[in-house]
N, C-alpha and C positions, 0 to 999 in steps of 0.2 A: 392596459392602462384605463383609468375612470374618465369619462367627457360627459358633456352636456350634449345627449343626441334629441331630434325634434325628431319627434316621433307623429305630431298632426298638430294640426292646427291648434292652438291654444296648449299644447303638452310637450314639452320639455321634460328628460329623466335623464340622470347621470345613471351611466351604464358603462362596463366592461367593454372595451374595445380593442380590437387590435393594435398592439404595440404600432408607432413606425418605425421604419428601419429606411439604410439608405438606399436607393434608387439608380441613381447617376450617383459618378466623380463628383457633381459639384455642388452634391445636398451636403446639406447640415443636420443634424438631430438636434432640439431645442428642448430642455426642460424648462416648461413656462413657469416664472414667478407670479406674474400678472399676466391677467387676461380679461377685458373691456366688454361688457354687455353693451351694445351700441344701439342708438333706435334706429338702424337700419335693420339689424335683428329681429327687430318688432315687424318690420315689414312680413317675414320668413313668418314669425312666431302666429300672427295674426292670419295668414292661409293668404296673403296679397299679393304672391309671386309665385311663380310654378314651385311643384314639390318635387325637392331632391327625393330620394329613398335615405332616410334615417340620417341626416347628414350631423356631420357632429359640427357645433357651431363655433361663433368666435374670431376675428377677422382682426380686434385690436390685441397685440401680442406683444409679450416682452420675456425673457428669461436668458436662461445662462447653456452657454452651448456645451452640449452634448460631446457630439461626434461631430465630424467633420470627412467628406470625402476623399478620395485620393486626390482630385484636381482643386482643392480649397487653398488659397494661398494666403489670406488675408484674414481670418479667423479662427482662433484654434480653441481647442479644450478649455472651459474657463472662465471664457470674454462672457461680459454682457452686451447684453445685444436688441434691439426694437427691432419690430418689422413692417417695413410697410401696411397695408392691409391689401394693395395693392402690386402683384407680384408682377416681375419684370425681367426679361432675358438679359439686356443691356446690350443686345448687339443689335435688332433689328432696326427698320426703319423708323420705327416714333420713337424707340427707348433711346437712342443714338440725337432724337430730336430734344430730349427731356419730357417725352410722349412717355411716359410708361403706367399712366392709367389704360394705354391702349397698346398693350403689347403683341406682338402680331405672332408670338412663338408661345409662348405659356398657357392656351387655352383653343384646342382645335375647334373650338362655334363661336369664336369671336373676339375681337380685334381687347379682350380685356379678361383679366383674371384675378383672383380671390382666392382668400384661405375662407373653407365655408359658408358659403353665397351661392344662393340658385344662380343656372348661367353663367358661373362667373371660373369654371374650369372643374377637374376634380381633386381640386387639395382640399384634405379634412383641415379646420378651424383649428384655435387652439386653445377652447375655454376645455381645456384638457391637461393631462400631465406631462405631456408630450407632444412635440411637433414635427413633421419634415418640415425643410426650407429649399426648395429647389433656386440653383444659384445665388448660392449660399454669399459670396464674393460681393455680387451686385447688392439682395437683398437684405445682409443685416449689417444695422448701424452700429457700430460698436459704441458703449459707454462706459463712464467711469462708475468709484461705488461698489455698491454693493448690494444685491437683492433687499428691500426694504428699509434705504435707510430713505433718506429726508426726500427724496429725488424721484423716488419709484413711483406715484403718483404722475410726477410732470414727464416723467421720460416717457410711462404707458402713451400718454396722450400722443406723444410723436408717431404713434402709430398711423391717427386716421385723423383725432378730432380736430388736435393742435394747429396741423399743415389745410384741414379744410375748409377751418375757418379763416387762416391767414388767405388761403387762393379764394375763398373769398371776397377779401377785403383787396385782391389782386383784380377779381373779375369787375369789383366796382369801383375800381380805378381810388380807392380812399389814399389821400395826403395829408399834409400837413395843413390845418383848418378846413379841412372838408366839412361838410353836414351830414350823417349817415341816419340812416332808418335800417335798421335787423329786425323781420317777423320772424319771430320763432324766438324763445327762449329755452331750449332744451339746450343739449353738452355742446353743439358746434352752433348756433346763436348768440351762446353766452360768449363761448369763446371768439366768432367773430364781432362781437361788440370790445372785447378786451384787445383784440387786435387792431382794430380802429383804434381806440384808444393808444398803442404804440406804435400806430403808425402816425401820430399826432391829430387824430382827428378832432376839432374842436366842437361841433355834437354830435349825442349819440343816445339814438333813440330805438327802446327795444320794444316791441311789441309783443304779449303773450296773456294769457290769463290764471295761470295757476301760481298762486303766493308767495311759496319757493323761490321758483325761480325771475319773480320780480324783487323778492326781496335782496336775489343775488345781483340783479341786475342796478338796483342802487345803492349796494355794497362796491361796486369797484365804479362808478362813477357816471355810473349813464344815467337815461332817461325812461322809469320803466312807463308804457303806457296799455291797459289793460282793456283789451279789447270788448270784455263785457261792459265797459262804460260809456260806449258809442264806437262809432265807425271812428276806428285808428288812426286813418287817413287826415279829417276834419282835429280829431287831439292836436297830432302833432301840428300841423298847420295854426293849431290856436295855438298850442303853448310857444312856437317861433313868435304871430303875431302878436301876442301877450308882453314878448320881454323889449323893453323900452331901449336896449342896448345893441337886441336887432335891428330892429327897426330905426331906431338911430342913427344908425349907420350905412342905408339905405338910401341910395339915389335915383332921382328920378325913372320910372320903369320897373324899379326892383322889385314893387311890390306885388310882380306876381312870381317872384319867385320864394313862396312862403314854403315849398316844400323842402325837397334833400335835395343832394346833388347826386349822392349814393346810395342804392337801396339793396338789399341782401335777403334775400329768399332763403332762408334755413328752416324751411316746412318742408316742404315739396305736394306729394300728390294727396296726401291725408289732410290736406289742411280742414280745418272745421269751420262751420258755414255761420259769420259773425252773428248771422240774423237770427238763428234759434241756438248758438251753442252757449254752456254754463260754464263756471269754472274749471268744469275737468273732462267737458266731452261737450258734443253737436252732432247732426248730420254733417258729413262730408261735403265740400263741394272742392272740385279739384283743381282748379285757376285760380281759387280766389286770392291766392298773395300775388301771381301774379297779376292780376288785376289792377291790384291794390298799389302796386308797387308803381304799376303804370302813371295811373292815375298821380302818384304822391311827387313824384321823381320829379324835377324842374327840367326846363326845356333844356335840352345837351349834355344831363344828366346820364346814367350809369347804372346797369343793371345787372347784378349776378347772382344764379344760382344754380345754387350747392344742395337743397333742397332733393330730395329723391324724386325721380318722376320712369316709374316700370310698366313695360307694356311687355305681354299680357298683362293683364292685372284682374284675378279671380274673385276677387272680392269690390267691385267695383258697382256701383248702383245705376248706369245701362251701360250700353254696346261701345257708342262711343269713348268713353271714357275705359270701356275695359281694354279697348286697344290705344288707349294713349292718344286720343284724338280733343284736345281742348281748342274750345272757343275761345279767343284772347282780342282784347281792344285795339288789334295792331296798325289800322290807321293814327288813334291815338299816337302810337309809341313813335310810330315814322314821322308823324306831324312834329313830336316833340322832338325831333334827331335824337332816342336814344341810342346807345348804344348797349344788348342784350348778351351775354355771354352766362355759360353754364356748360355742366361734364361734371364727372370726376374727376377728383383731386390727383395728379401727379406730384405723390406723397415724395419721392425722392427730389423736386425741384426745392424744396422747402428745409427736410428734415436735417439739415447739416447747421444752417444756421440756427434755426427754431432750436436746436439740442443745445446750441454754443451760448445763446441768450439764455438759456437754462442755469447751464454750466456758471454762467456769470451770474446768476439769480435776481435777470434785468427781467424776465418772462417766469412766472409761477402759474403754469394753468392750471394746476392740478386742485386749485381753489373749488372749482365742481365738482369733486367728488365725493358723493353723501354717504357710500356705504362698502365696506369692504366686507367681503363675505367668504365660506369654503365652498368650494365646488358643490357639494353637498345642499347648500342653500338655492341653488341656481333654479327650480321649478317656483318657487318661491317669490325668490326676485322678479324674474321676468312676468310674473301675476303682475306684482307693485307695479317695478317698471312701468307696464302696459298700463296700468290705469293709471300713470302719473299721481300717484297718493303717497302720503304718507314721506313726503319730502325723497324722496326714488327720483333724484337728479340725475347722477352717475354714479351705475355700481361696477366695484371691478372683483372676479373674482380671485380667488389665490389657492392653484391648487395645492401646490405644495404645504400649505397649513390646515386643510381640510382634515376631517375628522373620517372623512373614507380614504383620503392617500394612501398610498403606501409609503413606509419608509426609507 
C-alpha cells in the first residue's frame, strides 16, 4: 500500500509499504477514507522527538472497515468507523477507569499508545491506504453516512482534535458564563474556543498571530487578540476593563478580577517568544503560555493543558529544556489557589456524545478545515503546514482519491 513515511527531519515521501494484515482475533483492517495531518506531526516532522526508523505517520483516522477478526463482535465488513488517536485495551486498570490515554497493555515502554507517534508503541499511522486496529471492539466508533458526504470532515475531527479540545474546556473547568482565555489558535485552540462556546461560556478570548486563524477566530464568535500587538495578557485585561457592562456589573473588590477564570494552553512546548516573534515564527521560549496563563487567570481560577510538552526533546535550545525541565511562576499560581491540570486526551471519554451532537448538527467542527488533498500531495502539505502559510489551517488527506492509489 502507499503511506506517507518520515524519512528525516523536515522529509516526508509517500512510499510502498507493506500491506497490513490481521494479527490477533481482535484486529480490524481499515481502508482509511480520511486521514488528519495533526500539528502534533509537526513535532515528529520538525526532528523534536526521538526518531522512529521510517515510520509511516497519521494518528487522526477514519475509514470503512476492512476485515475483521475472528474475536470482533461489534463491527463488521462495511461500517464506518473513527479512531481514537489514542489506542486502548479496555480491560486494564486506567482503560476500565475511562484512563485510556494511559493504557497499561497496548504499548510495552509505557503506560500510553498511538497509531504513528515516537514512543507512543509500534502501530503504523494511517495517512495510508490501510490500517490495523488492534481491538477492534474497544477502538472503533462506528458512524452513520457515507465516505465523503457532509459529515466526513466533522467525524475525522472525532479522532483527536474534537475530544481535545472539549477535555480541554473539561480541564478548565468552562460553564455556563465563564470568562475563557485559549493561546493558540491552530485546529485544537480553535476548536477549544468553539467548545467553550457550547458549553455556554459568555467570553472568549483567543490569542495567536497568524490572519487565518484570527480571522477564524471571529468568525464563530470569540475574541481574537494578536499577540504581535502587545503582551496578550495586558489586551485582554484592557478589552474586560474597556466594556462598561463589565465593569458595571462589578462589585466592590471585583476589580481585580479583570482577568479569565479559565485559561487553556493549546501551544504547548514550541510556543514562540512574544518578545521577538512576527506573524509566522520567533525564537522559541518553552513556558511562556504557561506563564502567561499564570499571570492572566484570576485568583481560584482554572488551568488546562492540552498543549504538547516531550522530553527528550532533540531540538530544544539548552539542556534544561531538552529534558523537559521548565521554570514556572508556581508561587504565583499557589498564591492565586489555581487549579493546573493537563495530559492527553482520553479520546473515548468524549467521542460518543461529541459524534451524537454531530449527528444532530448542534456541533459542526469541521469548519477548520482548509485543504483536502491526495496522499500524493502530503510532502507538500506538511512544508505549508509547518510554516503555517498560505491559510494551512487543517489539512486532511484522502487516500482513497489520490492519483498514486490504487484501485
Amino acid at each position: 500500500m502507499l503511506a506517507v513515511v518520515l524519512k528525516d527531519a523536515m522529509t516526508v515521501r509517500v512510499e510502498e509499504v507493506e500491506d497490513p494484515r490481521i494479527e490477533k482475533p481482535t484486529d480490524a483492517i481499515i481502508r482509511i477514507t480520511s486521514s488528519g495531518i495533526c500539528g502534533s506531526d509537526l513535532h515528529m516532522y520538525e526532528g523534536r522527538t526521538l526518531m522512529p526508523v521510517d515510520p509511516v505517520l497519521g494518528h487522526e483516522n477514519m475509514g470503512i472497515v476492512q476485515e475483521v477478526g475472528s474475536a470482533v463482535v461489534s463491527v463488521r465488513k462495511g461500517d464506518r468507523v473513527v479512531l481514537p488517536f489514542n489506542i486502548g485495551c479496555g480491560t486494564c486498570f486506567n482503560c476500565t477507569r475511562r484512563g485510556t490515554h494511559s493504557c497499561l497493555m497496548a504499548n510495552p515502554h509505557g503506560p500510553h499508545a498511538a497509531y504513528g507517534y515516537a514512543a507512543m508503541g509500534p502501530y503504523k499511522g494511517g495517512q495510508a491506504e490501510y490500517l490495523r486496529v488492534p481491538w477492534a471492539d474497544f477502538n472503533c466508533l462506528k458512524l452513520p453516512g457515507q465516505p465523503g458526504d457532509d459529515l466526513e470532515d466533522d467525524f475525522l475531527l472525532l479522532s483527536d482534535v474534537f475530544p481535545t479540545a472539549y477535555h480541554a474546556t473539561e480541564l478548565a473547568r468552562v460553564q455556563p458564563g465563564s470568562t475563557v482565555a485559549v493561546f493558540g489558535a491552530g485546529p485544537v485552540g480553535l476548536l477549544a474556543a468553539y467548545c467553550s462556546l457550547i458549553r455556554g461560556a459568555a467570553e472568549v478570548y483567543v490569542v495567536d498571530s497568524v490572519p487565518e486563524r484570527l480571522a477564524k477566530v471571529r468568525e464563530m464568535g470569540a475574541v481574537p487578540v494578536d499577540f504581535t500587538r502587545g503582551d496578550p495578557v495586558e489586551q485582554i485585561r484592557q478589552l474586560r476593563r474597556s466594556n462598561p457592562f463589565i465593569t458595571g456589573a462589578m462589585r466592590p473588590g471585583e476589580e481585580q478580577m479583570m482577568g479569565v477564570m479559565c485559561g487553556i494552553d493549546a501551544v504547548g512546548y514550541q510556543a514562540r517568544d512574544i518578545r521577538y516573534a512576527d506573524t509566522h515564527g520567533g525564537p522559541e521560549r518553552a513556558a511562556q503560555v504557561l506563564e502567561q496563563l499564570i499571570e492572566l487567570i484570576n485568583p481560584t481560577g482554572h488551568l488546562g493543558s492540552v498543549g504538547v510538552y516531550i522530553a527528550p526533546d532533540p531540538g530544544a535550545r539548552d539542556e534544561s529544556t531538552r529534558q523537559g525541565l521548565y521554570t514556572l511562576p508556581f508561587a504565583k499560581a499557589w498564591d492565586k489557589g489555581l487549579t493546573i491540570s493537563g495530559g492527553q486526551t482520553p479520546v473515548k471519554r468524549y467521542n460518543v456524545f461529541l459524534r451524537d451532537l454531530i449527528i444532530a448538527r448542534r456541533a459542526r467542527p469541521g469548519f477548520i478545515v482548509s485543504h483536502h488533498l491526495p496522499l500524493s500531495a502530503a510532502p507538500d502539505a506538511y512544508r505549508k503546514f509547518d510554516a503555517r502559510k498560505e491559510g494551512y489551517t487543517k489539512v486532511i488527506l484522502l487516500p482513497q482519491t489520490s492519483p498514486m492509489a490504487r484501485a
